[in-house]
PDB file of N, H, CA, C and O in Angstrom:
ATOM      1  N   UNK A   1      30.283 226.954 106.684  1.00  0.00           N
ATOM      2  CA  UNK A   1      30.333 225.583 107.176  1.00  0.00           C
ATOM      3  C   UNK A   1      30.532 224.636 105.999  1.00  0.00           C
ATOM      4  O   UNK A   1      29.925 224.949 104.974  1.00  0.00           O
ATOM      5  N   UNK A   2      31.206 223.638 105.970  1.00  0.00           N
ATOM      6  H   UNK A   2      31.699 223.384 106.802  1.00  0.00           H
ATOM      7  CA  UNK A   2      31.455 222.721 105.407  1.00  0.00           C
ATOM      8  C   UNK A   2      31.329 221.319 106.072  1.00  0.00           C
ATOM      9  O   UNK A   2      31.616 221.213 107.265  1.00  0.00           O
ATOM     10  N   UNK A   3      30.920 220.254 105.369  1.00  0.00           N
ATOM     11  H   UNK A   3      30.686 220.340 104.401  1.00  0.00           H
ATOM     12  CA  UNK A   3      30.850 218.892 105.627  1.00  0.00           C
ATOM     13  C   UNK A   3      32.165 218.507 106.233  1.00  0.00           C
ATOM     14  O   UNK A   3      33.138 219.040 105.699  1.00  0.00           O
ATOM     15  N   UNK A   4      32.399 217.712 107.214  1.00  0.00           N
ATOM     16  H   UNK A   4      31.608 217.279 107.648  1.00  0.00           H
ATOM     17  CA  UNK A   4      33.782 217.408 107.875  1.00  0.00           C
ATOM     18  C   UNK A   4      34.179 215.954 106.929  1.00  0.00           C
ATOM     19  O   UNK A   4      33.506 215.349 106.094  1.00  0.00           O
ATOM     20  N   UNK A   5      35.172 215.777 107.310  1.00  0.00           N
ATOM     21  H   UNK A   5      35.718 216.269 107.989  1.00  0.00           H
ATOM     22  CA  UNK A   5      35.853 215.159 106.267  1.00  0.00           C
ATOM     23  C   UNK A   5      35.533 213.696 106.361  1.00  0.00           C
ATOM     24  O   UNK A   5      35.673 212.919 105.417  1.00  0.00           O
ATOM     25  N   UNK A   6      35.179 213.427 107.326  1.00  0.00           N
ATOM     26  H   UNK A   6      35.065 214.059 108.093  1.00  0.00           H
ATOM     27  CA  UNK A   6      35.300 212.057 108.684  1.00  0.00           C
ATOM     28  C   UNK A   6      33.315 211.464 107.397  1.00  0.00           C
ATOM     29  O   UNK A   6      32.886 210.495 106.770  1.00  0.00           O
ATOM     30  N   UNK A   7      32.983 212.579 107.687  1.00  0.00           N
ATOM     31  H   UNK A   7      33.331 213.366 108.197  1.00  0.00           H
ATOM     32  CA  UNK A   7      31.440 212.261 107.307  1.00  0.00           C
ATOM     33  C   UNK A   7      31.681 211.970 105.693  1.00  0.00           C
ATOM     34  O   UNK A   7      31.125 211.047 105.097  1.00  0.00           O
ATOM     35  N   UNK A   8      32.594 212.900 105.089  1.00  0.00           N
ATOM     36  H   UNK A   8      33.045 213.650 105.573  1.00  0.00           H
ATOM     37  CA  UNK A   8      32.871 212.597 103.134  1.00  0.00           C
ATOM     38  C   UNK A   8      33.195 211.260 103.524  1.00  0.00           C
ATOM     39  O   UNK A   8      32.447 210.355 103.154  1.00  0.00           O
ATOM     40  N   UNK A   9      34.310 210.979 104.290  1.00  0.00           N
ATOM     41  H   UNK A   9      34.917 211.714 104.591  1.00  0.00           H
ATOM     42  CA  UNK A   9      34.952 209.341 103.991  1.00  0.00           C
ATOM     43  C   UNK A   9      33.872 208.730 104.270  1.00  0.00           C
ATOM     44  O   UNK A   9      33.463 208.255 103.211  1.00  0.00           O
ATOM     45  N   UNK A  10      32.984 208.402 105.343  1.00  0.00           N
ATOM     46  H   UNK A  10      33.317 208.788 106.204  1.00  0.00           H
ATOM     47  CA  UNK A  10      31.782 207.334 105.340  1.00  0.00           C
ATOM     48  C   UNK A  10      31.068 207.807 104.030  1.00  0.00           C
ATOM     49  O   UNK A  10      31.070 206.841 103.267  1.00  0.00           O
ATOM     50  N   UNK A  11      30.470 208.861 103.457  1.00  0.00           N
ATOM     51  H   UNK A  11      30.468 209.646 104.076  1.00  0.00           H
ATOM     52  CA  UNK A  11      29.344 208.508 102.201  1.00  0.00           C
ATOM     53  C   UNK A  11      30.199 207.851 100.695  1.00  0.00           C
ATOM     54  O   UNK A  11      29.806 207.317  99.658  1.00  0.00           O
ATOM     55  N   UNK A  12      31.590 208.248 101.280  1.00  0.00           N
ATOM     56  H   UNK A  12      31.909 208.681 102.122  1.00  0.00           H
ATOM     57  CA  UNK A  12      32.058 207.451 100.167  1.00  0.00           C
ATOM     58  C   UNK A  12      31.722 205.989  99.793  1.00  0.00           C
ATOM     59  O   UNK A  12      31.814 205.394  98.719  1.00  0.00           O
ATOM     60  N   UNK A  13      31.276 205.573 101.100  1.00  0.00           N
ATOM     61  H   UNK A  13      31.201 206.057 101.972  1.00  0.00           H
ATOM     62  CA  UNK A  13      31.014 203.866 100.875  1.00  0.00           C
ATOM     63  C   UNK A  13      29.592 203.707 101.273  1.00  0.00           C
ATOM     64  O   UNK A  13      29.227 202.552 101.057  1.00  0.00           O
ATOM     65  N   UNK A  14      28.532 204.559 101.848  1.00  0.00           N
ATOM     66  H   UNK A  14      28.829 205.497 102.024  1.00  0.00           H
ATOM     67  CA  UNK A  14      27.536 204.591 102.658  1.00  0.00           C
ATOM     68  C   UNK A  14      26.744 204.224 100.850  1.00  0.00           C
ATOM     69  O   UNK A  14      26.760 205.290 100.235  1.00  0.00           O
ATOM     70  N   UNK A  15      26.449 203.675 100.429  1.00  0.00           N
ATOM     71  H   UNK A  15      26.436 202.809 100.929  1.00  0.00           H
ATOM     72  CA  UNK A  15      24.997 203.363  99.220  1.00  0.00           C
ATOM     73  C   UNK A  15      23.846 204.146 100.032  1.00  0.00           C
ATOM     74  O   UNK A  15      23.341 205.268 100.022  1.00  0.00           O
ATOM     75  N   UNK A  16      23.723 203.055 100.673  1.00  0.00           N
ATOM     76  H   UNK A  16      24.134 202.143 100.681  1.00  0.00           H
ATOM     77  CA  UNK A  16      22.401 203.864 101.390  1.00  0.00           C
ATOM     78  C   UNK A  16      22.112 205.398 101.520  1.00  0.00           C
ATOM     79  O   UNK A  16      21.164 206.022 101.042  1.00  0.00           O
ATOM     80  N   UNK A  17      23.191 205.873 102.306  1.00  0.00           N
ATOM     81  H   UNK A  17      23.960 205.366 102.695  1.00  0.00           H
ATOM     82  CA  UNK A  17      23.057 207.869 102.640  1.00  0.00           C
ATOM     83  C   UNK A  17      22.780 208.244 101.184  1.00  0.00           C
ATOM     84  O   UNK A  17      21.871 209.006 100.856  1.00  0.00           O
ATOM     85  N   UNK A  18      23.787 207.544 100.173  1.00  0.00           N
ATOM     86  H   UNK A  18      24.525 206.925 100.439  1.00  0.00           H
ATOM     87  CA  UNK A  18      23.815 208.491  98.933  1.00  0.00           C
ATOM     88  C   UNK A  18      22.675 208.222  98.097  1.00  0.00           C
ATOM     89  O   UNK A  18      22.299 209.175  97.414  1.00  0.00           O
ATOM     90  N   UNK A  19      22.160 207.345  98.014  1.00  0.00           N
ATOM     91  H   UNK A  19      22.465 206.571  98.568  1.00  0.00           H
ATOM     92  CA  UNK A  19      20.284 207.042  97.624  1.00  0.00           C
ATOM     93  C   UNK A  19      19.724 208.052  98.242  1.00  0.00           C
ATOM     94  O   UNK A  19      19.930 209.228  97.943  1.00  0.00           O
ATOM     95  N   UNK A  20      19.026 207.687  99.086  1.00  0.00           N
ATOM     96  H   UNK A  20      18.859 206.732  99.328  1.00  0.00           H
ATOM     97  CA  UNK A  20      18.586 208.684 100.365  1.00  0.00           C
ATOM     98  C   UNK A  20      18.539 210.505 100.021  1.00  0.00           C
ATOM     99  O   UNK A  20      17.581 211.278  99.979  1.00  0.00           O
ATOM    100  N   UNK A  21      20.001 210.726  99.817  1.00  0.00           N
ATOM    101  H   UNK A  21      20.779 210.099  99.850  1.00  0.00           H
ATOM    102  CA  UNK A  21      20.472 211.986  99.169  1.00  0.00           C
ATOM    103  C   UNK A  21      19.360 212.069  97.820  1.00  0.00           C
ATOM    104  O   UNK A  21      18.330 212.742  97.847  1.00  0.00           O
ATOM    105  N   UNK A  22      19.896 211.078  96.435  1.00  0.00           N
ATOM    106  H   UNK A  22      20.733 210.532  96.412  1.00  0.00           H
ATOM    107  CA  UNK A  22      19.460 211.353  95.609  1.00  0.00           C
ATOM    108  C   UNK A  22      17.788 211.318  95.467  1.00  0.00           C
ATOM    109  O   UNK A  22      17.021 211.916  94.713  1.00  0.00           O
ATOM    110  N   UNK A  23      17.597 210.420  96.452  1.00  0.00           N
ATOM    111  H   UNK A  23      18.221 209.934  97.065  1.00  0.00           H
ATOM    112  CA  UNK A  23      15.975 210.239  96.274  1.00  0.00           C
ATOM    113  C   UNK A  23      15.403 211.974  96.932  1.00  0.00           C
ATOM    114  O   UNK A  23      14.923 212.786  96.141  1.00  0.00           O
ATOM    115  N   UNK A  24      15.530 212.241  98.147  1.00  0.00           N
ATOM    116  H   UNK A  24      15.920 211.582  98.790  1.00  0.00           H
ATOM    117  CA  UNK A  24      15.288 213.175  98.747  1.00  0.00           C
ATOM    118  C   UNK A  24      15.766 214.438  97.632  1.00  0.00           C
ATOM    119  O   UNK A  24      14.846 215.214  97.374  1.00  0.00           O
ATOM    120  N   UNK A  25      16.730 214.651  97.133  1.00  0.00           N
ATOM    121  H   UNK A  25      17.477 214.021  97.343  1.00  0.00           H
ATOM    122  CA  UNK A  25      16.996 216.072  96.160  1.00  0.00           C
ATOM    123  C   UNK A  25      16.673 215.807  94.631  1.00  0.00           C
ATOM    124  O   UNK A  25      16.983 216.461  93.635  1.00  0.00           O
ATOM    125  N   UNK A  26      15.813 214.408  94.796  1.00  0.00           N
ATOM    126  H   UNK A  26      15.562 213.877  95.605  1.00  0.00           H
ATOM    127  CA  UNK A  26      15.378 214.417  93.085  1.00  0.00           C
ATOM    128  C   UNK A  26      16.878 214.598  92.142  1.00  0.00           C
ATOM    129  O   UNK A  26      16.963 215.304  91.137  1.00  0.00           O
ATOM    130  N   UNK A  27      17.871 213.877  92.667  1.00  0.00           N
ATOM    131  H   UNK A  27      17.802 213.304  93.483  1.00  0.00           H
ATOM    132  CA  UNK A  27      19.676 213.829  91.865  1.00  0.00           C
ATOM    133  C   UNK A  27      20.292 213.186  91.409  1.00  0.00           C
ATOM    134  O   UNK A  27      20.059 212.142  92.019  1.00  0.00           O
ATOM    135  N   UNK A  28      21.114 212.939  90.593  1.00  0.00           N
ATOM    136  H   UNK A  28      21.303 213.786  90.097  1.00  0.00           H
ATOM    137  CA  UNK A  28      21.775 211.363  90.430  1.00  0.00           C
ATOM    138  C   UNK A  28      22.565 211.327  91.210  1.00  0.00           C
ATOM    139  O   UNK A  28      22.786 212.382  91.805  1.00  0.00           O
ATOM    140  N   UNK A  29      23.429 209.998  91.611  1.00  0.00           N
ATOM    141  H   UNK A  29      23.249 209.141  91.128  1.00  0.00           H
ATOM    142  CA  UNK A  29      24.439 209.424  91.804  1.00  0.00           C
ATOM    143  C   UNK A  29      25.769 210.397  91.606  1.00  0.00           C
ATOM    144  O   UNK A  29      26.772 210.350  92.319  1.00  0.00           O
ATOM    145  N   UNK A  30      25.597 211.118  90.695  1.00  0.00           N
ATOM    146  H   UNK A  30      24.783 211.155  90.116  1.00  0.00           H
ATOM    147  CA  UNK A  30      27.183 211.641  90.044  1.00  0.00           C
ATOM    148  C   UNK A  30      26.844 213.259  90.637  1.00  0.00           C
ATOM    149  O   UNK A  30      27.704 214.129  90.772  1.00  0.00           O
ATOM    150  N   UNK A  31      25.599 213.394  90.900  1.00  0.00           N
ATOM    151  H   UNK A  31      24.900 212.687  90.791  1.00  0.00           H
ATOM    152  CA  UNK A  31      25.422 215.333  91.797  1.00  0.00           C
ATOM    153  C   UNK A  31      26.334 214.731  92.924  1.00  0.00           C
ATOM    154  O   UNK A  31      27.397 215.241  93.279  1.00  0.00           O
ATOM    155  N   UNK A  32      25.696 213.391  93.531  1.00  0.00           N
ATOM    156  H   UNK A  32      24.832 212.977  93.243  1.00  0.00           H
ATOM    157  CA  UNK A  32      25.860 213.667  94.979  1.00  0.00           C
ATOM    158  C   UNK A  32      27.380 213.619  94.957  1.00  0.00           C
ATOM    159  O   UNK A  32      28.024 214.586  95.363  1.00  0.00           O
ATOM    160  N   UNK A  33      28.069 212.341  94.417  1.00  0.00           N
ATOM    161  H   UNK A  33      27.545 211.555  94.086  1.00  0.00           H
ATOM    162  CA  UNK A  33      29.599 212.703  94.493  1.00  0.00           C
ATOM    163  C   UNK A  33      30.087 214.119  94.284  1.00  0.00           C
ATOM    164  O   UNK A  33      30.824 214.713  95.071  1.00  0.00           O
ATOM    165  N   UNK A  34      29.581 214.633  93.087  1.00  0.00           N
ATOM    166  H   UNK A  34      28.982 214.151  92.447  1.00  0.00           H
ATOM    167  CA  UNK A  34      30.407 215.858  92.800  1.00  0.00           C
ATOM    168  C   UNK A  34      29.975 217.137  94.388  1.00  0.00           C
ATOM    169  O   UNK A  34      30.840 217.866  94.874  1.00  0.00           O
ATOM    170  N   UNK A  35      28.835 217.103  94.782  1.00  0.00           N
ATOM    171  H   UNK A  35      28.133 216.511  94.388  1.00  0.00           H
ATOM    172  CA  UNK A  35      28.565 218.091  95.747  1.00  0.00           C
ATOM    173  C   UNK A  35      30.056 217.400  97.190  1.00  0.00           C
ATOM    174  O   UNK A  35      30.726 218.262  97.759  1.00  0.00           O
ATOM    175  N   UNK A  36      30.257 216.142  97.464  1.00  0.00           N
ATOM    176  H   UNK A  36      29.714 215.442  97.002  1.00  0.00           H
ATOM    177  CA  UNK A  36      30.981 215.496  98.675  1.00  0.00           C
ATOM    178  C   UNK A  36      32.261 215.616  97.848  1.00  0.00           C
ATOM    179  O   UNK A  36      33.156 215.109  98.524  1.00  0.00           O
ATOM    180  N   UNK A  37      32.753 216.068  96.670  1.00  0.00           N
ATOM    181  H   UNK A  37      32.026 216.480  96.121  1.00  0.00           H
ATOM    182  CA  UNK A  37      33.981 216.008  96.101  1.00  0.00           C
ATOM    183  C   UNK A  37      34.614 217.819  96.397  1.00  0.00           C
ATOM    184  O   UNK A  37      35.530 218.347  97.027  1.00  0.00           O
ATOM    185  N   UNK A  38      33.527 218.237  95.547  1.00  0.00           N
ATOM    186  H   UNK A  38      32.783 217.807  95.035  1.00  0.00           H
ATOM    187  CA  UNK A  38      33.732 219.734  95.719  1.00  0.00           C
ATOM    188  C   UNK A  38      33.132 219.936  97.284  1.00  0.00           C
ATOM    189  O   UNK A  38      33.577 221.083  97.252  1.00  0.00           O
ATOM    190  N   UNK A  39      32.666 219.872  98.309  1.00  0.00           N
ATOM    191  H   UNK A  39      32.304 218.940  98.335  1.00  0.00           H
ATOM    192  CA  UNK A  39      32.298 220.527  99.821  1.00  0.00           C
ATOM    193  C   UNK A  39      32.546 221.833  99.696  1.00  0.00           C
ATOM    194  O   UNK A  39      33.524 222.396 100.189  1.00  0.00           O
ATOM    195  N   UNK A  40      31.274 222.608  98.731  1.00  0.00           N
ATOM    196  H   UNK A  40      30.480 222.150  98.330  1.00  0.00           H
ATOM    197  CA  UNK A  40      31.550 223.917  98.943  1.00  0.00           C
ATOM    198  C   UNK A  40      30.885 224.086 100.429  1.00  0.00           C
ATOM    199  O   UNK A  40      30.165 223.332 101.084  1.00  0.00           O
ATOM    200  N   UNK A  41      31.416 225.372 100.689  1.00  0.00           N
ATOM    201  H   UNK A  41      32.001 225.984 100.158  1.00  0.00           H
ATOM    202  CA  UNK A  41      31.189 225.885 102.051  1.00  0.00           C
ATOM    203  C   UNK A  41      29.670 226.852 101.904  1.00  0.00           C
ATOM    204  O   UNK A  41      29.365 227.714 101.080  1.00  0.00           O
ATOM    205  N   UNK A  42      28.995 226.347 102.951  1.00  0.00           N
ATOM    206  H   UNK A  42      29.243 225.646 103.621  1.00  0.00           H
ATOM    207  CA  UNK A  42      27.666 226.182 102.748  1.00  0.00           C
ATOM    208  C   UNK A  42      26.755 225.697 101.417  1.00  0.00           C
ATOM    209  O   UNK A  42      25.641 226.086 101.067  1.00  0.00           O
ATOM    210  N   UNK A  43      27.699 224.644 100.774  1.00  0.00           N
ATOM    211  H   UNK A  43      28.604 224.328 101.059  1.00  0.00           H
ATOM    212  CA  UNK A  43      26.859 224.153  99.861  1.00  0.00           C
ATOM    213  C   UNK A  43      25.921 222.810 100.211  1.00  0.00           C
ATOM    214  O   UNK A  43      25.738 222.287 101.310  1.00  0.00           O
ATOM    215  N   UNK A  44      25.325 222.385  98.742  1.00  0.00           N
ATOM    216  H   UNK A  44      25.474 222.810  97.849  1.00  0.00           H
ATOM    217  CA  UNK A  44      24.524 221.409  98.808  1.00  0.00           C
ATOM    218  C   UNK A  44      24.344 220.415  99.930  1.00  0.00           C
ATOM    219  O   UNK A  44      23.217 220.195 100.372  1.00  0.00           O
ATOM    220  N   UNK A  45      25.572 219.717 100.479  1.00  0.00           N
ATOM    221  H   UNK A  45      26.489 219.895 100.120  1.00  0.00           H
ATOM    222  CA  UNK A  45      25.223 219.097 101.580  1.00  0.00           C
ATOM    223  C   UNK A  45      25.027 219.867 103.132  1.00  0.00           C
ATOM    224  O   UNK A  45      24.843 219.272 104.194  1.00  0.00           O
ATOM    225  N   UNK A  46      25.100 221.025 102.981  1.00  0.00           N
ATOM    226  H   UNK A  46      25.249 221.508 102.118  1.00  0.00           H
ATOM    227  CA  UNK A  46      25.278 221.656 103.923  1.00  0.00           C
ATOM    228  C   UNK A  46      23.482 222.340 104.708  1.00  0.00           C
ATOM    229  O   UNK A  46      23.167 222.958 105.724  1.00  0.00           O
ATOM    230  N   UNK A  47      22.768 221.779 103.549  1.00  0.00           N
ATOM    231  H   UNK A  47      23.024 221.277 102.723  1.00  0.00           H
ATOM    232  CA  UNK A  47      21.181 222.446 103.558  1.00  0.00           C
ATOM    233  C   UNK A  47      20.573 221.420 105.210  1.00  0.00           C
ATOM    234  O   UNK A  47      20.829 220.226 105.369  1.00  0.00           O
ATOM    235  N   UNK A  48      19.928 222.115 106.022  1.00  0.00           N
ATOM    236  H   UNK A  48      19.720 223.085 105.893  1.00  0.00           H
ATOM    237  CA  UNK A  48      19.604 221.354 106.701  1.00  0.00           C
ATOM    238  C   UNK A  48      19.349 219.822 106.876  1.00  0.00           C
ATOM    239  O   UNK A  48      19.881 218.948 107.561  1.00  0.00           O
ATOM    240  N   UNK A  49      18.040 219.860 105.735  1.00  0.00           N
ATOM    241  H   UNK A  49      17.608 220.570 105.179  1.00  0.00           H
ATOM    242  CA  UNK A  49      17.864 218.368 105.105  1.00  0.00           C
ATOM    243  C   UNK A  49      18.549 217.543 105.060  1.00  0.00           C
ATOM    244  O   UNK A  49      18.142 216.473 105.513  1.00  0.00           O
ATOM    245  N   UNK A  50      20.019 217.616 104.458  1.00  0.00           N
ATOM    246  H   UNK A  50      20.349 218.485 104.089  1.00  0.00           H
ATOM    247  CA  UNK A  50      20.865 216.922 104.285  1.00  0.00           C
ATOM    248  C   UNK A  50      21.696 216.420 105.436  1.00  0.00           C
ATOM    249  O   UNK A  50      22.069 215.261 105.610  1.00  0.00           O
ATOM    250  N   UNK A  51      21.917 217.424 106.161  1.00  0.00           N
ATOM    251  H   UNK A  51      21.614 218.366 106.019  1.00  0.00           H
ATOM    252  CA  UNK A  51      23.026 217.217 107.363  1.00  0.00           C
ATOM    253  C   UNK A  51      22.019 216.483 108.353  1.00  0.00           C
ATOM    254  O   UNK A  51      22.644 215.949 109.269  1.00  0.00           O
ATOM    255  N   UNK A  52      20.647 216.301 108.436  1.00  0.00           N
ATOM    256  H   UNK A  52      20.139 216.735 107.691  1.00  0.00           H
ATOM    257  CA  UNK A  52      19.624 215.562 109.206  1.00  0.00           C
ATOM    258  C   UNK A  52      19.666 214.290 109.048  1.00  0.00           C
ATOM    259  O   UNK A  52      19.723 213.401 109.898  1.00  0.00           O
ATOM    260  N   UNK A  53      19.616 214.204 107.262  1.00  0.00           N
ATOM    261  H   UNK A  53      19.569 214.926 106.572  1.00  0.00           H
ATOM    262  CA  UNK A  53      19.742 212.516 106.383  1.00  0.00           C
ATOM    263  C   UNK A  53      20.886 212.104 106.806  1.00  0.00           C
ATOM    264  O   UNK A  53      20.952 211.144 107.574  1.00  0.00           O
ATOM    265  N   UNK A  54      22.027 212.791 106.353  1.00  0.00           N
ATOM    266  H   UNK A  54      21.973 213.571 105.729  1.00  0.00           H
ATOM    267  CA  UNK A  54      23.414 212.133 106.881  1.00  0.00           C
ATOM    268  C   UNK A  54      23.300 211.973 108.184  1.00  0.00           C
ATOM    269  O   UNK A  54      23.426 210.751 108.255  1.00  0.00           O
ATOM    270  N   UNK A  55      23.183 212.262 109.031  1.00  0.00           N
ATOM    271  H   UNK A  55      23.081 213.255 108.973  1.00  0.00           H
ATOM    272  CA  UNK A  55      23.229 212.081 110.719  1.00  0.00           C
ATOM    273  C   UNK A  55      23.012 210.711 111.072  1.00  0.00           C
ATOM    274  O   UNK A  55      23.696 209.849 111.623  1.00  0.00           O
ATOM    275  N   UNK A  56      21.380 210.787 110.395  1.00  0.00           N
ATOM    276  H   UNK A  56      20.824 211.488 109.947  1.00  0.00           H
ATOM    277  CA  UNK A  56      20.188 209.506 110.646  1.00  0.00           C
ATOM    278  C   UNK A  56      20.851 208.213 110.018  1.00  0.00           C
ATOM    279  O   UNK A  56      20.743 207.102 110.537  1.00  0.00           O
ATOM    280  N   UNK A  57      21.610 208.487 108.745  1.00  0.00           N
ATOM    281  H   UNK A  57      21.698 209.389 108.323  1.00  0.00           H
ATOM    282  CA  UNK A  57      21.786 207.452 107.649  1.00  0.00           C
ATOM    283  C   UNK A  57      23.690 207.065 108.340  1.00  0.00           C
ATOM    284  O   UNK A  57      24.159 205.951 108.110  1.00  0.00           O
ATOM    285  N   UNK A  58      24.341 207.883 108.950  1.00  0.00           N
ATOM    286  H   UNK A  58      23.960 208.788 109.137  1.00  0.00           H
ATOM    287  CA  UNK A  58      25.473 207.301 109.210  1.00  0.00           C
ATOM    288  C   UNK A  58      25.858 207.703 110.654  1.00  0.00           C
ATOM    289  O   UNK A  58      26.893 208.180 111.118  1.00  0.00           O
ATOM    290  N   UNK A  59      24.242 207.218 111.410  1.00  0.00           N
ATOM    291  H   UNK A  59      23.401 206.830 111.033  1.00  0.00           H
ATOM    292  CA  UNK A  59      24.110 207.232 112.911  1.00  0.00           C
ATOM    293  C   UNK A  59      25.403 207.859 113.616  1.00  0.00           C
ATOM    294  O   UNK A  59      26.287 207.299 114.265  1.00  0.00           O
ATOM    295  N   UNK A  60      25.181 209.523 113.196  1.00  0.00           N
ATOM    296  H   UNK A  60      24.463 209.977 112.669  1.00  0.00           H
ATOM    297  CA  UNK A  60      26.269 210.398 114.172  1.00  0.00           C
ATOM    298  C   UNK A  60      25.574 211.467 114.577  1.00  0.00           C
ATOM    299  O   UNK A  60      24.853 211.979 113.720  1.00  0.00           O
ATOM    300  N   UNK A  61      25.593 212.083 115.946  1.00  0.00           N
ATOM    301  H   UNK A  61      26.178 211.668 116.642  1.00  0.00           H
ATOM    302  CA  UNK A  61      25.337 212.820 115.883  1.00  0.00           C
ATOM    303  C   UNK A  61      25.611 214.087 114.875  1.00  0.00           C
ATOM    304  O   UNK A  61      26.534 214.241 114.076  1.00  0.00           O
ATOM    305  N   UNK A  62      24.233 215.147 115.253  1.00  0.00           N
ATOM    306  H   UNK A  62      23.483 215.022 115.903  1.00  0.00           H
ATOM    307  CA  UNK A  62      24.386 216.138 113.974  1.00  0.00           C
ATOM    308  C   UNK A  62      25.399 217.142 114.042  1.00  0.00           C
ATOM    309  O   UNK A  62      25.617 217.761 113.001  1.00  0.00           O
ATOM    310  N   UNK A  63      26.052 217.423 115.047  1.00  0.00           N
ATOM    311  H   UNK A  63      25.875 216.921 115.893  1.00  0.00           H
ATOM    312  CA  UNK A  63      26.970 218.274 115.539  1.00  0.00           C
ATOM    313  C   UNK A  63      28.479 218.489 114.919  1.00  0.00           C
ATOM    314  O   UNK A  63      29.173 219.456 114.605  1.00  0.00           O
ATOM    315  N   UNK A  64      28.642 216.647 114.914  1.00  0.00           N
ATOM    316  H   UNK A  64      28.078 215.861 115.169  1.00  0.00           H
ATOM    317  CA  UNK A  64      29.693 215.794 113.982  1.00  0.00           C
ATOM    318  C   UNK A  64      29.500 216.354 112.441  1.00  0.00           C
ATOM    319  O   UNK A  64      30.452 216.739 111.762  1.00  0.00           O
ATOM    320  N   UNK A  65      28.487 216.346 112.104  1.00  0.00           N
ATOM    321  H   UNK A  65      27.713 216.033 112.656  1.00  0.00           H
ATOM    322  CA  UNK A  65      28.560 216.137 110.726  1.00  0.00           C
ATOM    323  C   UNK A  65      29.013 217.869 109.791  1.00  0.00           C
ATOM    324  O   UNK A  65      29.064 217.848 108.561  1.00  0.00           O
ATOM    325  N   UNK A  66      29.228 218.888 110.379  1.00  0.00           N
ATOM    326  H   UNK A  66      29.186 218.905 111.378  1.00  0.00           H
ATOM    327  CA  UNK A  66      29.421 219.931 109.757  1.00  0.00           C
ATOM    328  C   UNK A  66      30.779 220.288 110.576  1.00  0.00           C
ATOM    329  O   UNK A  66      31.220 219.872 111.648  1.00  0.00           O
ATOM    330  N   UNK A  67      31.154 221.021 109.838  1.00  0.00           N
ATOM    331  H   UNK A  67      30.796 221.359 108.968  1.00  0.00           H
ATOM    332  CA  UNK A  67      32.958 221.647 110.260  1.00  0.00           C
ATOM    333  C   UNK A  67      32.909 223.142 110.271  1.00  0.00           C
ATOM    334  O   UNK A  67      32.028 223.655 109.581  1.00  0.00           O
ATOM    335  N   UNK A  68      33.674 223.887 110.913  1.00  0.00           N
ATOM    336  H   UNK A  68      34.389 223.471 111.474  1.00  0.00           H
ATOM    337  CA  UNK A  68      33.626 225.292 110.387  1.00  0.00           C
ATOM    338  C   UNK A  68      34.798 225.612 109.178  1.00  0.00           C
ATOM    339  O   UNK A  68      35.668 224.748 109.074  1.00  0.00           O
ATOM    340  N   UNK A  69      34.870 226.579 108.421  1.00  0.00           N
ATOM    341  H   UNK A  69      34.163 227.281 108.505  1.00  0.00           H
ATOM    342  CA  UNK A  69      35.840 226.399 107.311  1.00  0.00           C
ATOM    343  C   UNK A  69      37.219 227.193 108.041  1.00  0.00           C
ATOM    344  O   UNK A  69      37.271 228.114 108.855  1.00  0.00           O
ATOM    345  N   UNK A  70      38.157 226.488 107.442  1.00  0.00           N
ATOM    346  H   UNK A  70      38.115 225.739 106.780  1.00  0.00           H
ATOM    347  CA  UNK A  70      38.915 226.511 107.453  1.00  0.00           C
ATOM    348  C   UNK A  70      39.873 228.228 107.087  1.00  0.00           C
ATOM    349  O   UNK A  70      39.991 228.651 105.937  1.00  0.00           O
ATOM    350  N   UNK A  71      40.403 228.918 108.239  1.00  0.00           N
ATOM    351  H   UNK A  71      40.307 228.575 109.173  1.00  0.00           H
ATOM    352  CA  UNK A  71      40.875 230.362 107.618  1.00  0.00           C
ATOM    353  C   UNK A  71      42.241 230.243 106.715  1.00  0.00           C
ATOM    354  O   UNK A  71      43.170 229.456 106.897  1.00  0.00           O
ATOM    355  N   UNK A  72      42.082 231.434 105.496  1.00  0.00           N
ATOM    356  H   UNK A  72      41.328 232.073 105.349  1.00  0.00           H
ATOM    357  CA  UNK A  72      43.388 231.158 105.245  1.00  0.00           C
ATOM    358  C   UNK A  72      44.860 232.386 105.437  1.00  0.00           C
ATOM    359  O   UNK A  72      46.006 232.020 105.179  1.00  0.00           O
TER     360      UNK A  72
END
């Protein structure tokens, strides 16, 4: 699973989610971009916690907020 893309474009501008993020994973500013830059598949944003915060913080459901990856 990976973060859907729809959810990267809102934390791009969301301050709030990405505080939130850093406060909650003890991170800077520059983890959280690099984790929403790179979207490894089942990575960092992908931990429950996170996909809960994002939901709450950019009022979507949680369903929205993860993708399945992509085959190649």
């Amino acid at each position: 699973m990976k973060v859907s893309n729809d959810v990267l474009n809102l934390l791009k501008f969301n301050i709030k989610a990405r505080a939130r993020l850093m406060y909650e994973f003890d991170v800077s500013e520059q983890t959280v971009v690099r984790w929403a830059e790179l979207n490894k598949p089942d990575g960092d944003l992908t931990r429950v916690k996170a996909v809960k915060l994002l939901a709450e913080e950019l009022k979507m459901p949680v369903d929205n907020i993860l993708m399945e990856e992509e085959l190649v």
